[in-house]
C-alpha positions in Angstrom: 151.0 179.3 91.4 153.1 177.4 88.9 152.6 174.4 90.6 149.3 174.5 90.7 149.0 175.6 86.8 150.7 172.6 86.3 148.1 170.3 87.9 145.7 171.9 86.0 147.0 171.4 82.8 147.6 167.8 83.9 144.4 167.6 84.7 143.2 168.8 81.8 145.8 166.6 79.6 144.4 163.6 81.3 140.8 164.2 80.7 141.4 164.7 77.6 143.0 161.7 77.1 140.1 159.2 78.8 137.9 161.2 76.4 139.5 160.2 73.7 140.3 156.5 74.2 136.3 156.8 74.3 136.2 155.6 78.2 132.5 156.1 79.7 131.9 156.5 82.7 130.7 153.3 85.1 128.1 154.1 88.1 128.6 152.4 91.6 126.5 152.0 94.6 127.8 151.1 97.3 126.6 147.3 97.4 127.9 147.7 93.7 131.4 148.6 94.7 131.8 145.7 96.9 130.5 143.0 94.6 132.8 144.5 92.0 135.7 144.2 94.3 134.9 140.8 95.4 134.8 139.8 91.8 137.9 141.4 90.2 140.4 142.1 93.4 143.6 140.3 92.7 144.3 139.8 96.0 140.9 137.5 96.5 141.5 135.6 93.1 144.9 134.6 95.1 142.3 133.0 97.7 140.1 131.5 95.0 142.8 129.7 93.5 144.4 128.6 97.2 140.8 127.0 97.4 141.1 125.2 94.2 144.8 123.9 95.3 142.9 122.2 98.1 140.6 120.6 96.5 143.5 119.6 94.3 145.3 118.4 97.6 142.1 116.1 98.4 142.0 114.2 95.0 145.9 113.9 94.9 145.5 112.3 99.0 142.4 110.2 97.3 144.5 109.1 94.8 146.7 106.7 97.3 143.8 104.9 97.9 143.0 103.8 94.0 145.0 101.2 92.3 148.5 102.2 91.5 149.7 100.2 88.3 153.4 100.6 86.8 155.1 99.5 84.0 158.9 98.9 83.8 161.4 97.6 81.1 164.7 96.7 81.7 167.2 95.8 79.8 171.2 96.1 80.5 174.8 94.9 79.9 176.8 93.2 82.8 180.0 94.4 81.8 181.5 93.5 85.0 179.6 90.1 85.3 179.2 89.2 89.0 180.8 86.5 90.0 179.8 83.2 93.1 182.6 81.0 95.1 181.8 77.1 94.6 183.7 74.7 96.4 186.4 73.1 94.9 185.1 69.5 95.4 182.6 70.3 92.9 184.9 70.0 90.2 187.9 67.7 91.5 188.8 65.0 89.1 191.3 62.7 91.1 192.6 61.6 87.4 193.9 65.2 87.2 195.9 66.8 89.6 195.6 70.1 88.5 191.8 70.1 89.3 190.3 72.1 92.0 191.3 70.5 95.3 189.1 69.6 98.2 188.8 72.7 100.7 189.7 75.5 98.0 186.7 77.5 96.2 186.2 78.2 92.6 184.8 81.5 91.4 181.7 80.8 88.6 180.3 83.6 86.7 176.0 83.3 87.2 175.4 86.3 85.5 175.1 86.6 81.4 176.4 89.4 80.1 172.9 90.5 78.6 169.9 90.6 80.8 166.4 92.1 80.1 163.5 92.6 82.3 159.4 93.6 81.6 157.0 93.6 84.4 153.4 95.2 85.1 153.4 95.9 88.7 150.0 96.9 91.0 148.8 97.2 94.2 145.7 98.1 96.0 145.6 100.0 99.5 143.1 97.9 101.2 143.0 99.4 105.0 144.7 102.1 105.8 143.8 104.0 109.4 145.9 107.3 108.4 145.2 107.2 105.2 140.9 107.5 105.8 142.1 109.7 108.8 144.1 111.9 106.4 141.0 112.0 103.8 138.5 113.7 106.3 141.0 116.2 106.9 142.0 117.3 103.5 138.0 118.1 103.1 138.4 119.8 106.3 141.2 122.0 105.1 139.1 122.8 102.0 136.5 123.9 104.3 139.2 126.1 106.4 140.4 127.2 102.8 136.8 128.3 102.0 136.2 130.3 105.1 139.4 132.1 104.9 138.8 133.4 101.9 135.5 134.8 103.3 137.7 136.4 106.0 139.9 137.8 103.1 136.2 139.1 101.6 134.8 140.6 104.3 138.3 142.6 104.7 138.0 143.8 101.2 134.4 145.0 101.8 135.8 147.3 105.2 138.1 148.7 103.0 135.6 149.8 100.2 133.7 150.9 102.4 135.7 153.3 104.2 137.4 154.6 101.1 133.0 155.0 99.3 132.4 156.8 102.4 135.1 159.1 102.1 135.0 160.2 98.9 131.3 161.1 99.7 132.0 163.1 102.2 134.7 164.8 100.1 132.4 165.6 97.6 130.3 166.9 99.7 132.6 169.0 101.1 133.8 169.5 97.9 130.1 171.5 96.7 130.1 173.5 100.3 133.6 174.8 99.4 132.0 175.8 95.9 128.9 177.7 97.6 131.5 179.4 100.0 133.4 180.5 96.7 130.1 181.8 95.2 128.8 183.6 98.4 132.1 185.3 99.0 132.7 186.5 95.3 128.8 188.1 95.6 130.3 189.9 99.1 133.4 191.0 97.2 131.2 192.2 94.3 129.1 193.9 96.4 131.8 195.5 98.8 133.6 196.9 95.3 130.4 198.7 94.3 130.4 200.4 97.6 133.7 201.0 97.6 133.1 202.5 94.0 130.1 204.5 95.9 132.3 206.0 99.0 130.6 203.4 101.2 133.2 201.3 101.8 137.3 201.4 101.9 139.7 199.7 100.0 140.4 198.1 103.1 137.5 196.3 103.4 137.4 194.9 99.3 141.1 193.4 100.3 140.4 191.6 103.0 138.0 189.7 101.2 140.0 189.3 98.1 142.4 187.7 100.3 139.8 185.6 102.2 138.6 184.5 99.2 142.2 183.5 97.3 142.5 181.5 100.4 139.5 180.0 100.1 140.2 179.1 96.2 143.1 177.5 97.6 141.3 175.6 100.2 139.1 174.2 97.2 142.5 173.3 94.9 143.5 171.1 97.8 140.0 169.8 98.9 140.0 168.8 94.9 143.4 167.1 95.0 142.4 165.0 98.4 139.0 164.4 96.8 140.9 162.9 93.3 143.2 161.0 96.0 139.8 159.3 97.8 138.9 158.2 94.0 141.9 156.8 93.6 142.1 154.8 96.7 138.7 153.2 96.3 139.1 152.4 92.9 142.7 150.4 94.3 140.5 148.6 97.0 137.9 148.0 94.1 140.5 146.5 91.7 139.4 148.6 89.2 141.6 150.8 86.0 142.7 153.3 87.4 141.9 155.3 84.3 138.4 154.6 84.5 136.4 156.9 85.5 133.5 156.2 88.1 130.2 157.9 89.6 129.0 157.1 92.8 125.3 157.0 92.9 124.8 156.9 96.9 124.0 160.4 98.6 125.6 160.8 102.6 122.3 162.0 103.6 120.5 158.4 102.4 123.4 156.5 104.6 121.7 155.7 108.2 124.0 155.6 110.9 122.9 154.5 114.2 124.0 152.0 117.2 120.8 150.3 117.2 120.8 149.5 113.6 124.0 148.4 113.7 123.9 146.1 116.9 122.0 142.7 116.4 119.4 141.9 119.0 120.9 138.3 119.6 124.4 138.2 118.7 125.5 134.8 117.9 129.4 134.5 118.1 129.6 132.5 114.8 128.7 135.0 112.9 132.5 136.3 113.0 134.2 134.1 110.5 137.3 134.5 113.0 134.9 131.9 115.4 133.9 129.8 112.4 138.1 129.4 111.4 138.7 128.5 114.5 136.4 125.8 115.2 137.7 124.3 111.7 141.0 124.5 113.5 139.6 122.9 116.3 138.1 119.9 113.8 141.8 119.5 112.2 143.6 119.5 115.5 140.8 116.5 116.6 141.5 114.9 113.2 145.2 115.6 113.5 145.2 113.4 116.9 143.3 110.6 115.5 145.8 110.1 112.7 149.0 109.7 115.2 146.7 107.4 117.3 146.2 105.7 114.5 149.7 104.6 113.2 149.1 102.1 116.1 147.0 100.3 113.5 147.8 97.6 110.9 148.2 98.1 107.3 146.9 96.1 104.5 147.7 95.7 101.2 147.1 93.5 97.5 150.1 93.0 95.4 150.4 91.7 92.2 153.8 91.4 89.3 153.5 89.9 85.9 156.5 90.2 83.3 158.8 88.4 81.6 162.3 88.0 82.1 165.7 86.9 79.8 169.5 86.5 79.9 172.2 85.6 77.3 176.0 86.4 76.9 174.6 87.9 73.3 172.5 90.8 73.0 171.2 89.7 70.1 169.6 86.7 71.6 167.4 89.0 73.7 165.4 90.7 71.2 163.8 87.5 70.2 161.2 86.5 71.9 161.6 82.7 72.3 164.1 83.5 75.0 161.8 85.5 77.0 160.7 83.9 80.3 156.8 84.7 81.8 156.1 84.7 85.4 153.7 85.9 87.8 152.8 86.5 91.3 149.9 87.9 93.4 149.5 88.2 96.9 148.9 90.2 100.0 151.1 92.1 102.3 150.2 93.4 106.0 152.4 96.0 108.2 152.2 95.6 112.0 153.7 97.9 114.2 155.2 96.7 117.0 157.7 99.2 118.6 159.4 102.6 117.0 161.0 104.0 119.8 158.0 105.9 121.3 158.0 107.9 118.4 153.6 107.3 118.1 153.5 108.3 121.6 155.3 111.8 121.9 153.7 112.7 118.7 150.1 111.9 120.6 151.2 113.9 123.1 152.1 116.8 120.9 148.6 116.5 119.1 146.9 116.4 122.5 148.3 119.4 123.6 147.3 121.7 120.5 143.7 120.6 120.2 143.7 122.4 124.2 145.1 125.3 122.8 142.7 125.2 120.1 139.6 124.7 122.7 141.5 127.2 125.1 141.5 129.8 122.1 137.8 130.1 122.3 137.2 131.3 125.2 139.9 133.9 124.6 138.1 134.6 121.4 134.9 135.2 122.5 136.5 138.1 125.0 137.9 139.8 122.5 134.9 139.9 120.2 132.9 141.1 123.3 135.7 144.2 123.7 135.5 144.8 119.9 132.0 145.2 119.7 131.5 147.3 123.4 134.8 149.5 121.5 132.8 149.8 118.7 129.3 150.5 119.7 131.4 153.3 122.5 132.9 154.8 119.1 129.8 155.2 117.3 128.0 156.5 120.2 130.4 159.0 120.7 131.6 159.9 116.9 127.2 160.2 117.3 127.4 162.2 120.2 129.8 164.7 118.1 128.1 164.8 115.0 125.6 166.5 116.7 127.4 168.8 118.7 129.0 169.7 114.9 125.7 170.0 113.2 124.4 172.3 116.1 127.5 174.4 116.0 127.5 174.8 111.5 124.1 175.9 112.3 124.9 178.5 114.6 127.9 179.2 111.7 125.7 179.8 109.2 123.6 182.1 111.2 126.0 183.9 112.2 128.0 184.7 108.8 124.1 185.3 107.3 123.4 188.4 109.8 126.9 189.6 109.5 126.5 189.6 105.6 123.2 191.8 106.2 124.6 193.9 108.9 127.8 194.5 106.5 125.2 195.7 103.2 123.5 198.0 105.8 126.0 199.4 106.9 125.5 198.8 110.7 128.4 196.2 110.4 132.1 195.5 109.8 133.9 194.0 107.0 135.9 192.3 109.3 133.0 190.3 111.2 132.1 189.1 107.5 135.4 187.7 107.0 135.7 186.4 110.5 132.3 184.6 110.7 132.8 183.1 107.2 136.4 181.9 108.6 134.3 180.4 111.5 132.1 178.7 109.1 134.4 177.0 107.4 136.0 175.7 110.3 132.5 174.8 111.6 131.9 172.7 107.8 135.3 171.0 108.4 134.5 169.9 111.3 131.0 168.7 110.6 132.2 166.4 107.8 134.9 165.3 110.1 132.5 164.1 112.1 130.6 162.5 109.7 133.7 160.9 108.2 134.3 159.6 112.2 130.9 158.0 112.4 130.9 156.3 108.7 134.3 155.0 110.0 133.0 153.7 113.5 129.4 152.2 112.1 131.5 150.4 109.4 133.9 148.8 112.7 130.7 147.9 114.5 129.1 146.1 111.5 132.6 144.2 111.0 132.6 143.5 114.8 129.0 141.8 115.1 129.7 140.2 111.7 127.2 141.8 109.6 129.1 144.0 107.4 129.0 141.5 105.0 125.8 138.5 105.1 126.0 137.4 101.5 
């Protein structure tokens, strides 16, 4: 009992607290819920911005085929200055015998000890197989970016969906729990009087008292499981926590039936799982036709202009008399000839996994068939149930209404009361189980023939 005072309180504490901070509260259908999620889940703005680093990846691969221009300046200090071996006949003087003799070599320092360097480099690609290749499938990845981020979407909507439809269901549950409460307090009222009268015994008052504090108890834990189904939609929503919500659909405006569900022509691309894949497909065909071809030439415009000095003082440098202009353009081509097979196995290796991409269709295809014949089976049977459940709380409610009379008549015991409304119960539990069953199932079945979410 503590325990439960405490949550209470908490409760209580809580509210208080939202009521405060001013919060109001924010109304969701469920078509609201899922555009709210697909706006503001974390988990998709992840996705969003994996499809902006692709396009990013396609300007930065366009980007090799634009002009690339650098600048460079240079300037050192040799302080080791390289040294060249000149034969020694270059400096023999036969009128000195201590001159370099024919056959030895004389090391001459080339380098000045000061040497600067300013160029402006550039080049242009101007044919490029892997590169235009490479360009096609960057867009391509965008696309396969795109698409799994509608994969990513459509999982977000399943999963606010299942978590709107249970905490309908709760609260529905939750207001059959409160007309149990209110129709076994009237009993226990009415059983006291007669007790009071000499009708009844004090038997008969307890048993209800205790039917009924296990009943209140029922509703303290239907509560806590109901706050628990808010909390886990507003997770999948990406919503505060703190906020509090109001669902504005009613369980008995939710159609649930095979036939609505099930497309008359199903068309496999509608499952974005078929639609990745044959952007796989596309990547792996793209994939092959860059290794093929490497086989292909290269071409490319070069170009230098800069100027150039040198002198043993560093002074000399920094004017600009001593500063030497040159130039050169031209144009540069790459054939390959032979690189150890290295082209070929990695043909073969791209051959190989566009047939597994092609052979993952077919497999494909099966399994969406199973999902949607698994599904459909579900819904028909969670159907099949719901009825069996709705016949059987009508029969409950029948049955605890005539032993209520029977009881205030006197022809009847207390004990069938309390039993039939034990029965009851169990019936209602079971008849929003059921319903919970088939929301569940007709939400698989629309992810299964890919219409759970068109927009």
């Amino acid at each position: 009992m503590k325990n439960y005072l405490s949550l209470i309180l908490a409760i209580v504490t809580l509210t208080g607290s939202a009521l405060a901070q001013g919060q109001t509260s924010q109304t969701f259908s469920l078509q609201e819920s899922i555009n709210y999620a697909l706006q503001n889940r974390a988990s998709l703005q992840v996705n969003r911005n994996e499809e902006k680093i692709a396009k990013a990846q396609v300007g930065e691969i366009r980007s090799m085929g634009l002009p690339q221009v650098n600048g460079i300046l240079d300037v050192g200090n040799n302080f080791v200055q390289q040294q060249q071996f000149l034969p020694g006949e270059f400096f023999n003087d036969p009128n000195d015998p201590e001159s370099p003799q024919p056959g030895s070599f004389v090391p001459v320092t080339f380098t000045p000890a000061y040497t600067g360097n300013a160029v402006l480099t550039g080049s242009q690609l101007l044919f490029d197989g892997t590169y235009l290749i490479g360009l096609k499938a960057a867009k391509t990845y965008t696309e396969l970016s795109k698409k799994s981020t509608r994969q990513s979407e459509i999982e977000v909507a399943e999963q606010v969906s299942k978590a709107y439809y249970g905490v309908l269901v709760n609260r529905e549950r939750m207001e059959l729990l409160n007309q149990n409460i209110t129709r076994l307090d009237t009993v226990l009222n009415q059983t006291r009087i007669m007790f009071d009268n000499g009708v009844a015994e004090k038997l008969d008052v307890d048993r209800l008292r205790v039917s009924l504090n296990n009943l209140k108890v029922e509703k303290q834990k239907a509560q806590r499981l109901m706050d628990l189904s808010e909390s886990l939609l507003k997770f999948q929503m990406g919503i505060d926590q703190k906020q509090p919500i109001v669902l504005t659909d009613k369980l008995a405006e939710v159609e649930v039936s095979v036939a609505a569900v099930t497309p008359q022509d199903f068309d496999y691309s509608r499952r974005v799982e078929y639609s990745i894949l044959e952007t796989q497909r596309d990547l792996a065909e793209l994939d092959l036709r860059n290794r093929r071809s490497g086989y292909l030439p290269k071409l490319y415009l070069n170009a230098r202009y800069g100027y150039n000095a040198a002198n043993n003082e560093f002074q000399q440098i920094t004017k600009t008399r001593n500063w030497l202009e040159y130039g050169y353009v031209g144009g540069q081509i790459q054939l390959p000839i032979f690189d150890g097979l290295r082209k070929h196995y990695q043909i073969q290796q791209a051959r190989i996994a566009l047939d597994n991409t092609k052979y993952g269709f077919e497999t494909l295809r099966q399994s969406i068939d199973l999902q949607i014949d698994q599904s459909a089976t579900e819904l028909t049977n969670a159907l099949d149930v719901l009825d069996s459940q709705r016949e059987n709380l009508e029969l409950a409610e029948d049955i605890a209404r005539v032993a209520k009379i029977k009881f205030q008549e006197g022809v009847g015991s207390n004990l069938e009361v309390i039993t039939a409304e034990t029965d009851l119960r169990q019936a209602q539990t079971n008849y929003y189980a059921a319903i919970y069953d088939a929301l569940i199932a007709k939400v698989n079945l629309e992810k299964a023939t890919g219409t759970l979410l068109t927009k």
